[in-house]
N, C-alpha and C positions, 0 to 999 in steps of 0.2 A: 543530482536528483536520484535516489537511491529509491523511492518509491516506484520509480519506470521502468529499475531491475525486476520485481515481483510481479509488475503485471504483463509485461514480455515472455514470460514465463506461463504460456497457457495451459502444459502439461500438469501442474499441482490445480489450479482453478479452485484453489479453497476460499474460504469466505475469511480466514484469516489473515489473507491480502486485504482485502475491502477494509476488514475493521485496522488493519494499521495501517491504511490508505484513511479513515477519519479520523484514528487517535494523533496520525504525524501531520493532519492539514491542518488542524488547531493550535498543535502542537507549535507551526513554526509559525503561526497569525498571531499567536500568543506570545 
């Protein structure tokens, strides 16, 4: 789960975690 690395990471807090936190949830349902 490589998506849990970026968000353990609260010092960046960019929103470009978020958006490939939705482009990789589709991404692996798809």
């Amino acid at each position: 789960m490589s998506i849990a690395a970026p968000k353990a990471r609260p010092g960046r807090g960019l929103p470009v975690d978020d958006i490939a936190d939705v482009l990789s949830a589709p991404a692996r349902r798809g």
